[in-house]
C-alpha positions in Angstrom: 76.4 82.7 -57.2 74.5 82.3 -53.9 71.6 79.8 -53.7 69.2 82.1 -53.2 70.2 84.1 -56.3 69.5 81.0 -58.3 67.3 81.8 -61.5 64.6 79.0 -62.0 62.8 80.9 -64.9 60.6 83.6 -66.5 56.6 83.7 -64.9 53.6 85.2 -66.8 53.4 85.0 -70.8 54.4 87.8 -73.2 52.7 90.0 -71.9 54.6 90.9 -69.0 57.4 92.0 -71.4 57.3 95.6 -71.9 54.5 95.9 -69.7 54.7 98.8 -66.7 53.3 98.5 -63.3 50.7 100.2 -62.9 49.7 99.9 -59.0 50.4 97.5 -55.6 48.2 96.7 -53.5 48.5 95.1 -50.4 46.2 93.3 -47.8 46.6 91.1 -45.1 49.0 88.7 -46.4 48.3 89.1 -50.2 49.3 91.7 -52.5 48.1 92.0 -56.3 50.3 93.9 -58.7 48.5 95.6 -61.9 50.6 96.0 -64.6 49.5 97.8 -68.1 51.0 95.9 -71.3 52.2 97.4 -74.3 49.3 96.8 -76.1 46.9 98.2 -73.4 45.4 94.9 -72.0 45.4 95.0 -68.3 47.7 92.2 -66.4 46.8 91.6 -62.6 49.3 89.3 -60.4 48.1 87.9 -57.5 50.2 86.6 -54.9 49.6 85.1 -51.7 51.0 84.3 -48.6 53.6 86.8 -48.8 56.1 87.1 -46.4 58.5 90.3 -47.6 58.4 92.9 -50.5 61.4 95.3 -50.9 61.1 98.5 -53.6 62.4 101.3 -54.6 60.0 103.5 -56.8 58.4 100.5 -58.9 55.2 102.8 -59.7 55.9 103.5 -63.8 58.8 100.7 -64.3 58.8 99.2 -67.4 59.4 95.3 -67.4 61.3 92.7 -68.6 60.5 90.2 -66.6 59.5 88.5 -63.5 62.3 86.5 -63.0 61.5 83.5 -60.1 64.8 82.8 -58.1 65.2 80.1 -55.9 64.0 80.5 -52.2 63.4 78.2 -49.3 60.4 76.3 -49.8 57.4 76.8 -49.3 58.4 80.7 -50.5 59.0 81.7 -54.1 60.9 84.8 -55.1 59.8 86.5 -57.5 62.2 89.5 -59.4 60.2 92.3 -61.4 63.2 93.4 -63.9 63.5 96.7 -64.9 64.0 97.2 -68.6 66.3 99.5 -67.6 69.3 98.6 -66.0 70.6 101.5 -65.2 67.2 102.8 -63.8 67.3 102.3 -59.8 63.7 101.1 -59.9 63.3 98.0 -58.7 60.7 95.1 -56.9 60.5 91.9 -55.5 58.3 89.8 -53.5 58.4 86.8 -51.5 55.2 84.6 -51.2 53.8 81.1 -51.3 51.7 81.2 -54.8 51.2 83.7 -57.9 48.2 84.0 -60.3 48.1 85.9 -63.4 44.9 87.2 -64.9 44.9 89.1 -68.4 41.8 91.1 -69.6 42.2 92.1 -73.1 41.8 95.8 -74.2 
């Protein structure tokens, strides 16, 4: 395995499995990714001080994951993994720092 493929662990709490993105957005060097959990409570990402994103129709994936792989510091990578593995749709970012926030339904 190549050292940037490295998993260091899961990020967020239980919500994030089964949940479904929901939106991206992205400004200046930030980007904040909504996701929708199975029990309807609303899960915003934050992260900052991003450096690259690469996607492929991540609007409606179902989740996992987010999977943090091992990147040169002071970058994280983070992997969005799609429930479905045979589903094309896909995410990742790179940034400096995360944040999760969770409003309840």
């Amino acid at each position: 395995m190549k050292e940037e493929e490295q998993f260091l662990g899961y990020i967020g709490d239980y919500r994030v499995h089964d949940s479904k993105i929901e939106g991206i957005l992205c400004e200046n060097a930030n980007a904040t990714v909504t996701l929708r959990g199975y029990e309807g409570e609303l899960i915003t990402v934050h992260f900052y001080g991003v450096q690259n994103m690469h996607f492929n129709r991540p609007i409606g994936m179902m989740l996992y994951s987010i999977s943090e792989m091992k990147a040169k510091e002071p970058l994280r990578k983070f992997l969005f993994a799609n429930w479905y593995e045979e589903d094309d749709a896909s995410f990742e970012i790179l940034a400096e720092r995360v944040e999760f926030t969770v409003q309840e339904k």
